[in-house]
RODO-2510 file (C-alpha; in nm, 4 decimals, decimal comma):
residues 510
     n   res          X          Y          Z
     1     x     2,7732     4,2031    -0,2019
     2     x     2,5268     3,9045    -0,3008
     3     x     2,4258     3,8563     0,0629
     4     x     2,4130     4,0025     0,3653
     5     x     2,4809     3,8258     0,7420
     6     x     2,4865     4,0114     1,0670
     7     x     2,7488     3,8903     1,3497
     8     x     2,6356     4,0215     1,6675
     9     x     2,8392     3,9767     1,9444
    10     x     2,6612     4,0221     2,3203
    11     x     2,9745     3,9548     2,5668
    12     x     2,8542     4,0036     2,9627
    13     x     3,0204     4,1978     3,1990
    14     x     3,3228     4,3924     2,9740
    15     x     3,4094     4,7287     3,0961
    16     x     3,4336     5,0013     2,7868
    17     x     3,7817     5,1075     2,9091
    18     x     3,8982     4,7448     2,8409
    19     x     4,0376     4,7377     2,4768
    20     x     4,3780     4,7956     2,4001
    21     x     4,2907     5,0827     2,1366
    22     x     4,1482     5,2775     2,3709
    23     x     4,3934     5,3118     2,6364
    24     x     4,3846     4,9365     2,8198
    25     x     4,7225     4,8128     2,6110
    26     x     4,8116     4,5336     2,8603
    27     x     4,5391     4,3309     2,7413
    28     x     4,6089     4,0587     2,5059
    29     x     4,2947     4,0519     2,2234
    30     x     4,4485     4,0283     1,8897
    31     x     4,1055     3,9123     1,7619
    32     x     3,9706     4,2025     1,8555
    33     x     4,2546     4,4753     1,7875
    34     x     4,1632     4,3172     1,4213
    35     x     3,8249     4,3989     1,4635
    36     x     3,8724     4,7417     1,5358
    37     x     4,1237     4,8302     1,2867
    38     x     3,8829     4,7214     1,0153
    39     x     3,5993     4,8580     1,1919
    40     x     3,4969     5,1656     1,3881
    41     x     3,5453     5,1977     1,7584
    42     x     3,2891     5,3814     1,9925
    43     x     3,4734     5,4970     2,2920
    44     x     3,2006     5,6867     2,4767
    45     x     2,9513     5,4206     2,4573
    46     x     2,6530     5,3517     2,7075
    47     x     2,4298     5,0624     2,8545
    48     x     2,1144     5,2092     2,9118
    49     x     2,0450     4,9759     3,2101
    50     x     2,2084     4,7277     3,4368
    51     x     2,1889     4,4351     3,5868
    52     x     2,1557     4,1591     3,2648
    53     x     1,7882     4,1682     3,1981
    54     x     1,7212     4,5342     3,1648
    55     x     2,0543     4,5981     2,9549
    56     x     1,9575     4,3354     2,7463
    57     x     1,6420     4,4375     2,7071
    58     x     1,6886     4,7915     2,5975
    59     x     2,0121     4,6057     2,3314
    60     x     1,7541     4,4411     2,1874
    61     x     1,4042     4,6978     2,1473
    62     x     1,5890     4,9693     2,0967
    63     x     1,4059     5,1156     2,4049
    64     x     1,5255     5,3157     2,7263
    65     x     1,5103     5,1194     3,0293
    66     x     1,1524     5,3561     3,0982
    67     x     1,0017     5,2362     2,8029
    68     x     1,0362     4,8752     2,8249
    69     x     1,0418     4,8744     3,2173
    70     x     1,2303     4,4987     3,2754
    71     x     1,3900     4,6965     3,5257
    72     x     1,5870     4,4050     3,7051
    73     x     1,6337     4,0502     3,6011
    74     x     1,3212     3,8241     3,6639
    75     x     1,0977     4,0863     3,5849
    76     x     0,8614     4,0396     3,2768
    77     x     0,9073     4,2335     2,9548
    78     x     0,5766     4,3216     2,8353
    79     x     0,4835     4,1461     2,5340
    80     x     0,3498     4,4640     2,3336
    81     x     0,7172     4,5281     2,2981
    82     x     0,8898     4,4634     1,9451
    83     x     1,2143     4,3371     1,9497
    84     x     1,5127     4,2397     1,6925
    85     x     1,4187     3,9045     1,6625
    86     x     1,0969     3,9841     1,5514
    87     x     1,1782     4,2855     1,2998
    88     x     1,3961     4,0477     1,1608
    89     x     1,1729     3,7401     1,1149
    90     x     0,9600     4,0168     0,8892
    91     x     1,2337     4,0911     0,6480
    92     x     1,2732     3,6920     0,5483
    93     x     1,5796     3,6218     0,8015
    94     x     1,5633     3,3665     1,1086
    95     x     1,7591     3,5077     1,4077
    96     x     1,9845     3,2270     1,5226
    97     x     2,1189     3,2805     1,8991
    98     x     2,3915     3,1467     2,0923
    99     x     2,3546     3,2523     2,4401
   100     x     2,0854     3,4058     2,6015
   101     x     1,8842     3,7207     2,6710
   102     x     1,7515     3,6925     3,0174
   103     x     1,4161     3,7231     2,9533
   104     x     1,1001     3,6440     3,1713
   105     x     0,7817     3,6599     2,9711
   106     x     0,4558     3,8719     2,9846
   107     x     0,2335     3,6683     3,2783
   108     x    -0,0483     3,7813     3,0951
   109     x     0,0249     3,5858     2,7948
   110     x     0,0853     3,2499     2,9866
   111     x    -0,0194     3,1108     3,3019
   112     x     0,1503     3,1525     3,6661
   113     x     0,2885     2,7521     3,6723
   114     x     0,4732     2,8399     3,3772
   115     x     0,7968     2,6754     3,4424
   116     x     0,9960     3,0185     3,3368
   117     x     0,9043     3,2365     3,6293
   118     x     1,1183     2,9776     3,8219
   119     x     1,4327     3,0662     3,6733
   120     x     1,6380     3,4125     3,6285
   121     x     1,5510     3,4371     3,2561
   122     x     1,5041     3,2692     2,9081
   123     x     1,4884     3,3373     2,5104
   124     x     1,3204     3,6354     2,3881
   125     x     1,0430     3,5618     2,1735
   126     x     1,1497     3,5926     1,8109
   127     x     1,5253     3,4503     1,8121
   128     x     1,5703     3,0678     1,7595
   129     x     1,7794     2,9295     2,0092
   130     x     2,0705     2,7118     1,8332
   131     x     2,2642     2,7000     2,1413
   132     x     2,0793     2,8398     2,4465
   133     x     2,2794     2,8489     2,7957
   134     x     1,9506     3,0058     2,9842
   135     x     1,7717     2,8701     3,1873
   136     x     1,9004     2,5934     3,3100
   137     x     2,2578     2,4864     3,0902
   138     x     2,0998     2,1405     3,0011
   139     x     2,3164     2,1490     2,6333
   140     x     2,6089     2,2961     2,7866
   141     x     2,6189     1,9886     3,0627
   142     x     2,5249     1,7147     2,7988
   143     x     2,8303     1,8498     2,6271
   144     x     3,0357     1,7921     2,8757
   145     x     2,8901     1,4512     3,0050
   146     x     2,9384     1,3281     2,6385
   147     x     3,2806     1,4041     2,5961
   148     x     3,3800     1,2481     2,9176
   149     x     3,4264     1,5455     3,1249
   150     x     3,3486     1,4834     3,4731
   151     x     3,0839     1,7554     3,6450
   152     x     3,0485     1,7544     3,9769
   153     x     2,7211     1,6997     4,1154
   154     x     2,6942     2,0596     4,1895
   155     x     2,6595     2,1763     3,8491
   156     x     2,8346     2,5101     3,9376
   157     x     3,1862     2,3821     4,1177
   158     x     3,2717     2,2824     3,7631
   159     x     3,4137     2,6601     3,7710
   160     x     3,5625     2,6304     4,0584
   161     x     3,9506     2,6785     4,0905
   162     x     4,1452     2,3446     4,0732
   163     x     4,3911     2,4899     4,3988
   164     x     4,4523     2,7771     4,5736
   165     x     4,3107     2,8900     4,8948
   166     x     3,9781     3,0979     4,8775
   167     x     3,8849     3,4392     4,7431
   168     x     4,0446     3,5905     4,4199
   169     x     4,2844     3,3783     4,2262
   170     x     4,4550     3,3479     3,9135
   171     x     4,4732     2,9586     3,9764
   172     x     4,3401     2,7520     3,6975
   173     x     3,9468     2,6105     3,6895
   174     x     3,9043     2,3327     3,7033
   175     x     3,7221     2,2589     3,3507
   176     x     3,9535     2,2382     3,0537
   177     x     3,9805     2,4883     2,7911
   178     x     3,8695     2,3193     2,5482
   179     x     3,4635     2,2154     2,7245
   180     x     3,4895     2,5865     2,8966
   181     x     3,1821     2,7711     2,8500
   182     x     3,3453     3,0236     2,5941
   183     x     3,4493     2,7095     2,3993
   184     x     3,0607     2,5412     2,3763
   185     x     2,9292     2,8324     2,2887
   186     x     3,1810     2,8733     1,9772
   187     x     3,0951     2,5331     1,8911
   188     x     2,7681     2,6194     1,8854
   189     x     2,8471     2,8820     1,6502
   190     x     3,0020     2,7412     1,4298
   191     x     2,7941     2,4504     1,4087
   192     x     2,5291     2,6988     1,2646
   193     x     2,7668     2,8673     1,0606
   194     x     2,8437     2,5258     0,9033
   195     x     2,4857     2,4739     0,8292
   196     x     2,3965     2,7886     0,6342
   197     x     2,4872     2,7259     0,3171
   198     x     2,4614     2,9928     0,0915
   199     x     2,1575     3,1301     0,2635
   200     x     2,2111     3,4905     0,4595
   201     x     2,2045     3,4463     0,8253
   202     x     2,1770     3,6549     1,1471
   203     x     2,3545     3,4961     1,4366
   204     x     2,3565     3,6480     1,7778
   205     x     2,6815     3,5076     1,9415
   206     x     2,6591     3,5470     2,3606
   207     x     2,9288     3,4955     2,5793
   208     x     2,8950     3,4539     2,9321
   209     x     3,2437     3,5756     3,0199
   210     x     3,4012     3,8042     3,1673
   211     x     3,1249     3,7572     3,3801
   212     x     3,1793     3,6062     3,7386
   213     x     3,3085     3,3501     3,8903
   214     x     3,6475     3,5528     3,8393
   215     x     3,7688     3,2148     3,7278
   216     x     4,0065     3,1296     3,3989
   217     x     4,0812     2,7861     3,2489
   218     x     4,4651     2,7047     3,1505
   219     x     4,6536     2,9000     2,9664
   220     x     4,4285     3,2097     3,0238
   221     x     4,4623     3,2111     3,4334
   222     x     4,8045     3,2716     3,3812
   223     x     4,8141     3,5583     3,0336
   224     x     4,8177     3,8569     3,3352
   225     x     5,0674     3,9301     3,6356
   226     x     4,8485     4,0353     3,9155
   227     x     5,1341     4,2921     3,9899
   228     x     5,0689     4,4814     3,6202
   229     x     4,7123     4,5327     3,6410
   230     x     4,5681     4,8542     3,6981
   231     x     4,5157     4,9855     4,0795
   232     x     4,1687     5,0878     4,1179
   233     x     3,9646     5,3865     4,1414
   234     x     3,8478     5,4705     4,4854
   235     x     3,8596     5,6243     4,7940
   236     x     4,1316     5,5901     5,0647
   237     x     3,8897     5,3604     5,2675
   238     x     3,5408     5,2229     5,2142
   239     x     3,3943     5,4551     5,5246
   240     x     3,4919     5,7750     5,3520
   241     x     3,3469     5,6327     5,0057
   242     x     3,0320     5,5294     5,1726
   243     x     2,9603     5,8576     5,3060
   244     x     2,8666     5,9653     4,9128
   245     x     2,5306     5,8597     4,8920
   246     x     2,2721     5,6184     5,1252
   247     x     2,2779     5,3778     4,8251
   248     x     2,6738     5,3967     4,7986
   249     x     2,6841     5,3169     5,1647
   250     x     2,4266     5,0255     5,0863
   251     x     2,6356     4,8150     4,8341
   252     x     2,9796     4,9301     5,0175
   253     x     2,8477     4,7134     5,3137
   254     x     2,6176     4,4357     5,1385
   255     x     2,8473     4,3261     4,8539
   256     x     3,0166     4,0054     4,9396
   257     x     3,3402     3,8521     4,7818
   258     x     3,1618     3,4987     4,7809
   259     x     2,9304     3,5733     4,4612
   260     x     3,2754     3,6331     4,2826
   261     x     3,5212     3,3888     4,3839
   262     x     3,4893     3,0578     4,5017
   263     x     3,5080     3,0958     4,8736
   264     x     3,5665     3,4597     4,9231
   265     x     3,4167     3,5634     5,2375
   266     x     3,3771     3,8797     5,3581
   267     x     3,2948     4,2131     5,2180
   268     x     3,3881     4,3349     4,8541
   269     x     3,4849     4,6616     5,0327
   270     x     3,6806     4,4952     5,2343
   271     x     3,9243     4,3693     4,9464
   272     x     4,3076     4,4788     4,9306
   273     x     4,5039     4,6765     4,6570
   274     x     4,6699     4,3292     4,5754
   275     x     4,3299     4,1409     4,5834
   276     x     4,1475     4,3436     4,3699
   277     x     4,4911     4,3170     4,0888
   278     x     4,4542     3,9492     4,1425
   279     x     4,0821     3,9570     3,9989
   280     x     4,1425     4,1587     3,7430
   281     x     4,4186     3,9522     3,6282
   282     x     4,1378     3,6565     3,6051
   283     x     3,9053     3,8809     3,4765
   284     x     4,1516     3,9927     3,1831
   285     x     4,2552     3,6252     3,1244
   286     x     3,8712     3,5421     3,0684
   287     x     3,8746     3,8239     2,7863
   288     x     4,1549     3,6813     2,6207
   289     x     4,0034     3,3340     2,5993
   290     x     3,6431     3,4874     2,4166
   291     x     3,9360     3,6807     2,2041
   292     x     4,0805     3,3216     2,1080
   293     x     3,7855     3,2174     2,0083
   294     x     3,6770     3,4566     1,8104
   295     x     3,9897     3,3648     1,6151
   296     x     3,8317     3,0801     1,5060
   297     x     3,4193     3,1873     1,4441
   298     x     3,6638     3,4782     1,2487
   299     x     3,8881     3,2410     1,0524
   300     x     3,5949     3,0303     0,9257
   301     x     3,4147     3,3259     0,7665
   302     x     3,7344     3,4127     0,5931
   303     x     3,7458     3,0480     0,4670
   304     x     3,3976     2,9921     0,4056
   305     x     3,3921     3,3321     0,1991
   306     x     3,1899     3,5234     0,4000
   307     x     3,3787     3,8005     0,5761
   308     x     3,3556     4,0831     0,3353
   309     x     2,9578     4,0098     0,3429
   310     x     2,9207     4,0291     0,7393
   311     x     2,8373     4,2758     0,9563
   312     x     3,0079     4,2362     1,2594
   313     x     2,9020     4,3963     1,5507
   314     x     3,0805     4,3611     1,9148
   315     x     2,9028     4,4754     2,2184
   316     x     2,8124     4,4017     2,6011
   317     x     2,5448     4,4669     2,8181
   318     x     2,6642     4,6035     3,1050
   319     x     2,9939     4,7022     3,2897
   320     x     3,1400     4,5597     3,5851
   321     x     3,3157     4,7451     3,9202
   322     x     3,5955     4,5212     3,9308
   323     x     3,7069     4,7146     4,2778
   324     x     3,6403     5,0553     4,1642
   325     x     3,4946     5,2936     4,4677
   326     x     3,5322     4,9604     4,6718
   327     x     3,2516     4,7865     4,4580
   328     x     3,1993     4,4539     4,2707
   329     x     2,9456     4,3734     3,9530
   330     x     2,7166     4,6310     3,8236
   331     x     2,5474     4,8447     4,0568
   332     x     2,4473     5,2059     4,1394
   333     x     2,5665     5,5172     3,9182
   334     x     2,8991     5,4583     3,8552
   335     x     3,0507     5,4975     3,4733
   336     x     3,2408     5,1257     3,5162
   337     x     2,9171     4,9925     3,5539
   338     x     2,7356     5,1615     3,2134
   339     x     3,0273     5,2199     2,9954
   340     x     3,0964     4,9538     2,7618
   341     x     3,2936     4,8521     2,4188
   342     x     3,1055     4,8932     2,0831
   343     x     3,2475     4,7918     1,7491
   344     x     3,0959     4,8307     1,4448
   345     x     3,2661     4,6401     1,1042
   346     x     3,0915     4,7227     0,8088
   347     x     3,2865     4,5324     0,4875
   348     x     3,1153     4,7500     0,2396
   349     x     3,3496     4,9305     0,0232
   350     x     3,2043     5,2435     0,0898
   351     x     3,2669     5,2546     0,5026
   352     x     3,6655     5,1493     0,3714
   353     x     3,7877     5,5216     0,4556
   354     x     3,6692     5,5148     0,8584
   355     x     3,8853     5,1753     0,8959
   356     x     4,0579     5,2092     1,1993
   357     x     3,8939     5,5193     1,3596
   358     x     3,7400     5,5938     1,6920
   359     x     3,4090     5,7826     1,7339
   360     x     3,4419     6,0030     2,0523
   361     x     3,0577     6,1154     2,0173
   362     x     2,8395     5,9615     2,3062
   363     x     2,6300     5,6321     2,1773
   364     x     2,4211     5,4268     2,3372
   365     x     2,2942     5,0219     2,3350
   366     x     1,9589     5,1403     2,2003
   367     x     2,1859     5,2830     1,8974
   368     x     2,2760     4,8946     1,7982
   369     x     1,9381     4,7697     1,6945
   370     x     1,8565     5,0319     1,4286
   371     x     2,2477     5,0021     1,2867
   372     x     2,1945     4,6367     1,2462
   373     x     1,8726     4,7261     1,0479
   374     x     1,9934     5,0151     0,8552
   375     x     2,2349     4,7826     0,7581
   376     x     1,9642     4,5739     0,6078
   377     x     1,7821     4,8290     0,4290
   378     x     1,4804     4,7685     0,6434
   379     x     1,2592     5,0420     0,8010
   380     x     1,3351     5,1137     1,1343
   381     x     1,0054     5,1253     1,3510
   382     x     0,8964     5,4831     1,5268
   383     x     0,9240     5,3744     1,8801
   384     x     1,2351     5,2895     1,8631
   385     x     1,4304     5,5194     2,0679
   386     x     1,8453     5,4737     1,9449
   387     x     1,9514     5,6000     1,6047
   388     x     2,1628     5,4066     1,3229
   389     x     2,5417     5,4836     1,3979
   390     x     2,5947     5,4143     0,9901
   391     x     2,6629     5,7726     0,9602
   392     x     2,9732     5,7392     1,1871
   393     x     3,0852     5,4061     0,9802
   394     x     3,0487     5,4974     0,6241
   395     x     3,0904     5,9185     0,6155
   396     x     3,2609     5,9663     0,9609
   397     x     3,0588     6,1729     1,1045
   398     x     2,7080     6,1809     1,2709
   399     x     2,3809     6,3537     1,1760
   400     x     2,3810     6,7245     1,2781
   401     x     2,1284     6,7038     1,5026
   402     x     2,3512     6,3751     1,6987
   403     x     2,3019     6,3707     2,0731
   404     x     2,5493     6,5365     2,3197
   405     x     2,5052     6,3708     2,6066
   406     x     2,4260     6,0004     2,7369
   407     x     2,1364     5,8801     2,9584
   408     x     2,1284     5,5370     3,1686
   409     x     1,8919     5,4230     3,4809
   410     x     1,9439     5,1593     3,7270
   411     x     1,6217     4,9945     3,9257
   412     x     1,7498     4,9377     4,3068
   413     x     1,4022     4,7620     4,4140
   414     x     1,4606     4,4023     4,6326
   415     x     1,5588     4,0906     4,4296
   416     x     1,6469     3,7635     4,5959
   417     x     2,0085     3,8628     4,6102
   418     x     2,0154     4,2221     4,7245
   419     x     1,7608     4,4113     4,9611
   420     x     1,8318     4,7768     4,9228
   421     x     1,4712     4,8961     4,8823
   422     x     1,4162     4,7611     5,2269
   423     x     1,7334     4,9006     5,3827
   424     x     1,6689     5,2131     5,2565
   425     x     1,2657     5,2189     5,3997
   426     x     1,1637     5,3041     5,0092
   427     x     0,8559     5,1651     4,7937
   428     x     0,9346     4,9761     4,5302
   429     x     0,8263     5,1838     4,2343
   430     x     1,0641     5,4877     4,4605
   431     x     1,3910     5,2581     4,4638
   432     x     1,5509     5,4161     4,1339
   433     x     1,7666     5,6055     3,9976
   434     x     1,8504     5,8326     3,6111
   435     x     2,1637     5,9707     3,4728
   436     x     2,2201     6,2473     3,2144
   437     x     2,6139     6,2560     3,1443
   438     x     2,7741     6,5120     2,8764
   439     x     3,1671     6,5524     2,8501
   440     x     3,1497     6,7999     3,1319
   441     x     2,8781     6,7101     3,3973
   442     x     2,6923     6,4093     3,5148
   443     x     2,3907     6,4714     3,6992
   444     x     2,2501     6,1593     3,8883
   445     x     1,8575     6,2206     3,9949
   446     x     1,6603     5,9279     4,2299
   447     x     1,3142     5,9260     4,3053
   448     x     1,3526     5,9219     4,6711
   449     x     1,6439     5,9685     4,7913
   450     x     1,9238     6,3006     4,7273
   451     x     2,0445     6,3813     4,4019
   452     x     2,4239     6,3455     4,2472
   453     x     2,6137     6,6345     4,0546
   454     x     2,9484     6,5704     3,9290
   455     x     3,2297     6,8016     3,7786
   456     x     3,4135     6,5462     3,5407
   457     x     3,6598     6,7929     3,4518
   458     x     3,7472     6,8651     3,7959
   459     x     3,6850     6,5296     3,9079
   460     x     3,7056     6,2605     3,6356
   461     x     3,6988     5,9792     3,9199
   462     x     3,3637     6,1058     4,0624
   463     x     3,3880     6,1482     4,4312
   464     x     3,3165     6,5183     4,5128
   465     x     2,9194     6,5470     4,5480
   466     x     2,8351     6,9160     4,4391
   467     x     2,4883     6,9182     4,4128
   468     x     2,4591     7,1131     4,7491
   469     x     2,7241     7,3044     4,6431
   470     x     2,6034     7,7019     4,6185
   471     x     2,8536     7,7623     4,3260
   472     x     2,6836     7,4848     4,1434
   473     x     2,3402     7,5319     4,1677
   474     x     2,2255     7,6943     3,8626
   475     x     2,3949     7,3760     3,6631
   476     x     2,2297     7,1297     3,9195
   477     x     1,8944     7,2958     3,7884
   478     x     1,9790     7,3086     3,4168
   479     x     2,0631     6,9228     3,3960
   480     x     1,7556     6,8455     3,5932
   481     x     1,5364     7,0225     3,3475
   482     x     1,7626     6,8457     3,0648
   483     x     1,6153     6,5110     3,2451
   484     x     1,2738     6,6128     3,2091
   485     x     1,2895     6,7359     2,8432
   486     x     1,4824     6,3954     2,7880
   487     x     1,1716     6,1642     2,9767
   488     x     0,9293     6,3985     2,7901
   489     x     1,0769     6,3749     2,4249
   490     x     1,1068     5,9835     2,4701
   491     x     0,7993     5,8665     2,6242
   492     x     0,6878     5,5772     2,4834
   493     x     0,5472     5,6491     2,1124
   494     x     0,4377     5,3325     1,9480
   495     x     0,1292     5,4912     1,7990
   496     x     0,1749     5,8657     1,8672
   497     x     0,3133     5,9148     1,5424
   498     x    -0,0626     5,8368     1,3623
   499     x    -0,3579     6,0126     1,3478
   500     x    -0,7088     5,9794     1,2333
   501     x    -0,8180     6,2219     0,9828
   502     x    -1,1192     6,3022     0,7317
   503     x    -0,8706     6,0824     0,4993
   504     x    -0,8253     5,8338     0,7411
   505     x    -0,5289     5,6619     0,9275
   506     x    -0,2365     5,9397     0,8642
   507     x     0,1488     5,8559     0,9753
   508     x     0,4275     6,1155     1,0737
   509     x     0,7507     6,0029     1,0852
   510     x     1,0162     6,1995     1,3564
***
């Protein structure tokens, strides 16, 4: 290899059960089933953190969720905190990004009329944006405008369904394929591409689907019968799932269809067996147009040259319910709304005998940053918290000392769009929640409210509480004291690997 270029793929909202290797073979993603027969799969792979802004935040430090602590969108991300862009920018490369990263900056390190705080995120310091969507879609608008696409005057109907009555549909939208969203931002992509020359490049390519609106342009609204989608994964009625958990029986009766579908009213709960196949059928036919396109960023590196020198790596930041225990987006404790796809394509020579394979090992977002360096040959910084996964792409198999189990957290304090802190009479800094999740138990702890235990083998869908359960107590105290040794071993450790001595400034190294 004479250079070296990093693909990094960030798509939002794509549930880890939805590729066709691992299990979800209804869905249309040639693209992708190319990607991960020349690459490595990760089926057991994490989010630390949901909703955008924390997920994104721990992709792209390296850092659990209580590390970094952007624990919902629109809350800063403390400036002390490294990030990719900026470990990059000190081995000589300029981190391009399409996309976006939901990130509000450090207040101390601006002033409080700092147009940022007024919108849900920007760019994280360190990447240069060559196609930014955040905050406000400006370049994504002038596209259209300039190639004679007419956008309403509310910005936002341009996703709207061209027919169909309200709620979930598999009708058309009403912008064309070819100036969707998924479509500008693989302009934008390639436009950079074009422009690199022979010079190695890092290019962080974001997609904003499948997140909502639950909305596909022609041909895509039509790739999936609503009839052949999957049923979902809940209880016989949204009373008996509420009665789980207070926080369960928050979102079960807050959620509304209308931040999903153009005109859905009522509950999310509330949603039929043939409803919730209808969204999914949209929400499948939005994967298959970022898989089209991806065609096309992967077609020009063939052409250009450059696909046996690129490391491609596909990921997401969060999950999405999709009308699993009678829930929509990414809330609570759920696995739909923390597991998601990782893929790993190393062109080396050396990682050609793992082609194809799928790593059942637990891995986690925090893992991605110190592959994509490892890759580079540059030093990977103590306080970052994820390991390389380099192990599992060139020899197969992972150090002998590779985590068993996963960890994720999810921050339940009010935002603008959802009030459970208040419903549930709890402090801010009280309204969360941490997982610790192995192949056979998943124990759920929150700071103020009663705890979660989970048999997976007797009850892969997660609905039987047992941490009351007599017979289950002595596990119920074992994976609480495995969620203390985990906050205790990964407290933030910046400096606490140096030391003054008689010699002076000493470094250890974990």
């Amino acid at each position: 290899m004479t250079r070296r270029n990093v693909l990094l793929i960030v798509v939002d909202q794509w549930r880890g059960d939805m590729l066709p290797c691992l299990g979800a073979d209804f869905l249309k993603l040639p693209n992708i089933e190319r990607l991960c027969r020349e690459g490595v799969t990760f089926r057991n792979h994490y989010t630390q953190a949901a909703p955008c802004g924390p997920a994104r935040a721990s992709l792209l430090t390296g850092l659990y969720q209580m590390n970094h602590r952007a624990v919902q969108n629109t809350i800063p991300l403390d400036a002390r905190h490294d990030n990719l862009g900026k470990m990059l920018r000190r081995i000589g490369y300029d981190p391009a990004l399409v996309g976006y990263t939901t990130t509000t900056p450090d207040p101390r390190a601006t002033t409080s009329d700092d147009p940022r705080f007024k919108v849900l995120g920007d760019v994280m310091e360190g990447f240069r944006p060559v196609g930014a969507f955040e905050p406000y879609m400006e370049a994504y608008f002038a596209w259209l405008l300039a190639n004679g696409v007419d956008v309403p005057a509310q910005r936002a109907d341009i996703w709207l369904p061209k027919e169909g009555a309200p709620g979930p549909t598999t009708a058309a939208a009403r912008v064309p394929a070819e100036f969707s969203d998924t479509a500008w931002f693989t302009e934008r992509a390639l436009t950079y591409l074009r422009g690199r020359g022979s010079n190695p490049w890092f290019l962080h390519l974001g997609y904003y689907r499948p997140h909502p609106p639950f909305v596909a342009p022609h041909p895509f609204n039509r790739l999936y019968d609503p009839a052949a989608m999957p049923a979902p994964v809940r209880a016989a009625s949204p009373q008996e799932e509420a009665q789980q958990h207070p926080l369960l029986d928050f979102y079960v009766n807050d959620i509304q269809q209308s931040s999903f579908f153009h005109g859905g009213s009522g509950l999310g709960s509330a949603m039929t067996d043939a409803e919730v196949r209808q969204m999914r059928a949209a929400y499948c036919g939005l994967m298959s147009e970022i898989d089209h396109h991806l065609g096309r960023v992967f077609a020009y590196l063939q052409e250009s040259g450059q696909w046996d020198d690129t490391l491609i790596v596909l990921t997401c930041d969060h999950g999405e319910q999709l009308g699993d225990h009678h829930l929509l987006g990414k809330v609570g404790y759920f696995d739909q709304s923390f597991h998601i796809p990782m893929i790993v394509r190393d062109p080396r020579p050396q990682a050609a005998t793992t082609r194809g394979s799928i790593v059942n090992h637990f891995t986690e977002t925090i893992d991605t940053l110190p592959t994509i360096l490892d890759w580079l040959d540059a030093e990977i910084p103590p306080q970052v918290d994820g390991c390389s996964l380099l192990p599992f792409v060139v020899d197969g198999v992972p150090p002998g000392d590779w985590r068993t189990e996963v960890h994720y957290e999810y921050d339940f304090r009010d935002v603008y769009y959802s009030k459970a802190e208040s419903a549930l009479g709890l402090h801010m800094d009280r309204a969360s929640l941490a997982v610790v999740q192995d192949e056979r138990y998943k124990y759920v702890h929150f700071a103020a409210l009663p705890p979660l235990f989970f048999d997976l083998r007797q009850d892969p869908g997660q609905f039987m509480n047992r941490a009351e359960d007599p017979g289950y107590a002595s596990l119920v105290r074992t994976y609480s004291q495995k969620m203390l040794d985990w906050r205790l071993s990964f407290a933030e450790r910046t400096l606490t690997g140096y030391r003054a001595s008689p010699e002076g400034l000493q470094s250890r190294r974990g």
